[in-house]
C-alpha positions, 0 to 999 in steps of 0.5 A, a space after each residue: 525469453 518472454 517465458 522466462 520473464 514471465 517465470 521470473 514475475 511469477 516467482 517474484 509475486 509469490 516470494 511477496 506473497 509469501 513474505 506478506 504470510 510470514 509477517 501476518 503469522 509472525 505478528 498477531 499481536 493484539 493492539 488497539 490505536 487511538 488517533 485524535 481522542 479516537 480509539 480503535 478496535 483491539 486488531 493485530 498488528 498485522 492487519 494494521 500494517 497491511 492496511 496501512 500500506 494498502 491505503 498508501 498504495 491507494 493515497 499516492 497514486 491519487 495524489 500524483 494523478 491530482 498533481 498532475 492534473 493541476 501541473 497541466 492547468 497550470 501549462 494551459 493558463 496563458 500567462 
């Protein structure tokens, strides 16, 4: 059973992976962004994406770890 698991997870893993390389093939469209006045390099959209979601991913953790943190301050406050 734990085989299968882990067959399961390692199919999974690469079906994501495989996805990730069609959408980066599938989008090499030059793009330049511009945010507050600032305008970024000529990059295809895929990079753009990817990056995005990789400082998403990075960025949410860190903000439930933070608001975890001030929940238990909060707790250990006496009232």
């Amino acid at each position: 059973m734990r085989n299968l698991k882990r067959i399961l997870i390692a199919l999974l893993v690469l079906m994501v992976i495989l996805a990730v390389l069609v959408f980066v093939l599938e989008n090499q469209q030059q793009v330049s962004l511009l945010f507050l006045g600032w305008a970024g390099p000529q990059l295809p959209v895929s990079v753009i994406t990817v990056a995005a979601l990789l400082i998403g991913m990075l960025i949410g953790p860190l903000l439930g770890w933070l608001l975890r943190l001030a929940t238990r301050a909060s707790h250990r406050r006496p009232a």
